[in-house]
N, C-alpha and C positions, 0 to 999 in steps of 0.2 A: 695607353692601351692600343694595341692594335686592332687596325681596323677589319673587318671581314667582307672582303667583297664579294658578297656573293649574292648579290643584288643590286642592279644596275640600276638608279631613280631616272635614268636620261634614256632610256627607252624607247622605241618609237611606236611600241605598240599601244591598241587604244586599253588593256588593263593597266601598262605600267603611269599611263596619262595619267589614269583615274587617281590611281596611287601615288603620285607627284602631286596632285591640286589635293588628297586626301589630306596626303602628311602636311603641306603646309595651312591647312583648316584647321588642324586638332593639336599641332606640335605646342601652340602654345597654352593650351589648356592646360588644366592640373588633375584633372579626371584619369581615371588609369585607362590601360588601354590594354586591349586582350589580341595578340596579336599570331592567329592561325594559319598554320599551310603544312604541305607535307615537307617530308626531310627532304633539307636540302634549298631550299627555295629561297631563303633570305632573312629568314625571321630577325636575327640579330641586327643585321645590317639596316632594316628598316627601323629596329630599336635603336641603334644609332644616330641614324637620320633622323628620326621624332626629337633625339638627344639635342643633336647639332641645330636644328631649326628654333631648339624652344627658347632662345634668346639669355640660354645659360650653357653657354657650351664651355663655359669653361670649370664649371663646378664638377666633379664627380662622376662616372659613368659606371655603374657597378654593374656586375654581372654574377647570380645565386642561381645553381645548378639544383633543380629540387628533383632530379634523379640522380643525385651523389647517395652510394649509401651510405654515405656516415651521419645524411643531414638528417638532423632531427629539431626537436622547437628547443629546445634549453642552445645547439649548436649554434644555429642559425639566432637565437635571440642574441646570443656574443657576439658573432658576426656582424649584425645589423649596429651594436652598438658601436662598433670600431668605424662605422662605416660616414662617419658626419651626415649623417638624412635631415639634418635641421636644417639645412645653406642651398637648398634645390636643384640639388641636384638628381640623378637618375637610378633608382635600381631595378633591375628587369629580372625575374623568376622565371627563370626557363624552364621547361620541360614539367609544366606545372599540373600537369597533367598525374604527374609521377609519386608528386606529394604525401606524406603520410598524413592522415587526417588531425595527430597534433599538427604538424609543420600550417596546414591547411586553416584550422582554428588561430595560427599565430599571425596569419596573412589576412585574416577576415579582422584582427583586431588590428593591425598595421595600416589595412584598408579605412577603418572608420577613421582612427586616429587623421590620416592624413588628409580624409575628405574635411574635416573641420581644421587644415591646418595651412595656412597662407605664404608658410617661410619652407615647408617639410620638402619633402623629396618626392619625385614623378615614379608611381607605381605602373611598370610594362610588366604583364605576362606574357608568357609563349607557346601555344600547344601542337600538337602533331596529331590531337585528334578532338574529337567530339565532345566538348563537356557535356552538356547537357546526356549523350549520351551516358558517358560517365556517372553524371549525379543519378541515372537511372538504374543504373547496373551498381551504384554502390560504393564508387571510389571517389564522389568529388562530392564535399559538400555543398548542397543548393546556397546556402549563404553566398560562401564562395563563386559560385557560378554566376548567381543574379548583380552581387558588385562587379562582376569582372566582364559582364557578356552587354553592361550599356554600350559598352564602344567596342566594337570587336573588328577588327581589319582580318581578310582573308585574302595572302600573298597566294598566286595564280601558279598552278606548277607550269614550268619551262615547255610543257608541250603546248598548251594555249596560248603560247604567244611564242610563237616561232619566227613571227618579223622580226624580232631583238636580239636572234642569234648572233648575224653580221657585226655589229655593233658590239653586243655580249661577250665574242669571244677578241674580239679587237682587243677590249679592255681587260680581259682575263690575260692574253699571250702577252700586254704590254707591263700587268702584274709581274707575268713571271717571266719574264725577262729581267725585268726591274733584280728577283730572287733572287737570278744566275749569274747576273752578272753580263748579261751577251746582249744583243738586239734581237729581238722577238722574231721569232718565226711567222709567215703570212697563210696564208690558209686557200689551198684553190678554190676557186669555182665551185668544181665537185666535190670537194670535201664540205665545201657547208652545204648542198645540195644533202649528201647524205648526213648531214646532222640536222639538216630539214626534216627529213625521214625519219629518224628516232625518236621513240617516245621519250628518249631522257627519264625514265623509274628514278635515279635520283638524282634528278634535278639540274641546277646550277653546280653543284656538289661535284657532281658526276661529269659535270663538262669542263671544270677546273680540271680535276682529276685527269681526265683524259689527255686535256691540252698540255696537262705538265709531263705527263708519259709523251709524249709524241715529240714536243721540246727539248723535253731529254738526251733526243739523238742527234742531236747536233745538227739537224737541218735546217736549209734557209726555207722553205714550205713545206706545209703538211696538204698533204696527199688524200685523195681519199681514202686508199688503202693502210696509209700509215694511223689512220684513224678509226679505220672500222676494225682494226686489228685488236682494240680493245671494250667494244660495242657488242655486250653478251644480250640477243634478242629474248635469250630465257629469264630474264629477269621481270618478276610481274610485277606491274605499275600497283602501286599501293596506296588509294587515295585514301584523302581526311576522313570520306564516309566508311569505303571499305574496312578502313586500319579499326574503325568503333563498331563493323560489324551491323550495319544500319539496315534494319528491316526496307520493303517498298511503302509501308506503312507507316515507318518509324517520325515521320515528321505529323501525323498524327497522334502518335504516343509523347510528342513532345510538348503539343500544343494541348493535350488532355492533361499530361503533369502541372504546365505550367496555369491552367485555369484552376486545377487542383490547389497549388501553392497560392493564387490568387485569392481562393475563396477562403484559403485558412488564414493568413494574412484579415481580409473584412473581417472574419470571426474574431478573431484574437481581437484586435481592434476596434469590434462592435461598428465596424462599418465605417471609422474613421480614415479617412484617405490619407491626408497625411499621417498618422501615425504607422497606417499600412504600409507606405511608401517605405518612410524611415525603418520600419523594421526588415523592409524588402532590400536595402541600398539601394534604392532608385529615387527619381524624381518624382513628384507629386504629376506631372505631367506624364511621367514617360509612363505612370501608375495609371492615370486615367488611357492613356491610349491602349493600354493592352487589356486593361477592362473591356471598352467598347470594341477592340480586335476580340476578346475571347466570351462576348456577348454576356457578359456579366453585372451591366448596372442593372439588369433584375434579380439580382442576388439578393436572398433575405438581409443580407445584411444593410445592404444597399436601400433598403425599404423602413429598414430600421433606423437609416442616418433618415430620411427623411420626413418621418412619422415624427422622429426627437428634434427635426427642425420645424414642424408648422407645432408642436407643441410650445417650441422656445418664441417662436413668433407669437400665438395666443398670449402667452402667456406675459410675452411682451406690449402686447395692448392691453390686456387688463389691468396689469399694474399700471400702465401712462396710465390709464381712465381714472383710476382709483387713486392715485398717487396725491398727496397734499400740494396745495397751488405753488410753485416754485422749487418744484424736486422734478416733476417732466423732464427738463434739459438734463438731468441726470441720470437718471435711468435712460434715458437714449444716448448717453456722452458715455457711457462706459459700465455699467454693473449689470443689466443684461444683456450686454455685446460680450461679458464674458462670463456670463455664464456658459451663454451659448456655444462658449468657443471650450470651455471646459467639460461640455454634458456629452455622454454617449455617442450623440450621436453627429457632435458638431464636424464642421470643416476644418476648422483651424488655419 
């Protein structure tokens, strides 16, 4: 497959740093990874490089378009089949955003499947906006959302980091030279001066783009005028929040959904954290931190695991007390350690 550069990991700026020490912290995990920015910015290319870091670069690197309209869950289950996902290699759901909520329901069961699966294949998403928005408004299942949003990388658009231009477009013009066939064009002074200036709306995308128009004319430099000749200032920047339409509030409607979902979760579960967890795709830990983030270990249910634990504990000393001379080591070796771990309101 070819590769998509449109994302530089050798950067000198301090987001692309961050994003260099990120991918090689997580590349070799098996946990999926939700990987968001606007159009344009690199999402693939950093799907890639999570690919090439994870100590299997040579398995598989698949790429499923979940804004194809033809994808559907019976299309995409045939797809997935042909795709050898047992040998660990990579497949990344782009534009996942776009999903139809079968396609969505097929991805929430490909998710579980490979969290319990040691040999399967590394599950990347890619979005261009706001899940959680999304799962508010209607089009993305919260399943979906809470497996895919434990690890979530947000690639930086081109305007926030304008130290990397230099560098950026070095490695774009040497691309596309590489394409034509000729020795790449250099770029003045004041032509990255005024690509300094630009807000870049799409992205790295749009400075490929550019640079291959201006390359085009057979010049040994690009100029600034030969570059601003294709720099339409009426184009509006369209960020991650914008594109979802994001109230000033909306990050409180977020964090009230998600205390919402937390407490239905206790309920369903009678308070059981790990079975919460599990039913949430999360961790038993990452369960308790967003409890005590969304002030919830005073949840009735919360009150109810712990009422079912000094019960199990009572209940645990009366029988020792009571128990015939040489069964004690018993009842504390195992038959109410699991009870306790079986009753309402246990920990597990």
């Amino acid at each position: 497959m070819d590769r998509d550069h449109t994302w530089d990991p050798d950067g000198r700026s301090e987001a692309v740093r961050r994003l260099r020490v990120l991918s090689r912290t997580i590349a070799r995990h098996r946990y999926p990874v939700l990987i968001a920015g606007e159009l344009g910015v690199g999402k693939l290319r950093f799907a890639r490089l999570l690919h090439d870091l994870s100590g299997r670069p040579q398995q598989p690197f698949r790429r499923v378009d979940c804004a194809a309209s033809d994808l559907t869950a019976d299309s995409l289950q045939n797809e997935l089949g042909n795709l050898e996902l047992g040998h660990g290699g990579t497949v990344v759901f782009e534009h996942v955003e776009e999903a139809s909520h079968g396609v969505q329901r097929l991805l929430i069961r490909i998710l579980s499947a490979s969290s319990h699966s040691r040999t399967g294949c590394r599950i990347l998403a890619t979005t261009r906006r706001d899940l959680a928005v999304e799962v508010l408004e209607g089009r993305c299942l919260s399943d979906l959302y809470f497996r895919l949003r434990a690890m979530t990388v947000e690639i930086p658009p081109l305007r926030e980091r304008r130290e990397d231009l230099p560098m950026l477009s070095m490695a774009l013009l040497a691309e596309i030279g590489r394409s034509l066939g000729a020795d790449p064009p250099e770029m003045t002074a004041e032509a990255l001066d005024a690509a300094r200036s630009y807000p870049w709306p799409g992205n790295i995308r749009q400075l490929q783009s550019e640079l291959t128009r201006a390359a085009g004319r057979g010049v040994r430099t690009i100029g600034r005028q030969l570059l601003e000749e294709g720099l339409d200032e009426r184009i509006p920047i369209v960020s991650l929040q914008d594109r979802a339409g994001v109230a000033a509030d909306f990050r409180a409607r977020i964090e009230a959904f998600e205390r919402t979902v937390l407490a239905e979760a206790l309920g369903i579960t009678h308070g059981n954290r790990k079975h919460a967890a599990a039913l949430l795709g999360i961790t038993r830990r990452t369960l308790q931190r967003k409890l005590a983030a969304a002030r919830l270990d005073g949840h009735p249910m919360a009150e109810v695991r712990r009422r079912n634990e000094r019960r199990s504990a009572g209940s645990s000393r009366e029988m020792t007390a009571n128990a015939p001379h040489g069964l004690h080591g018993a009842h504390e070796d195992g038959v109410v350690a699991i009870g306790m771990e079986e009753g309402v309101g246990g920990e597990g």
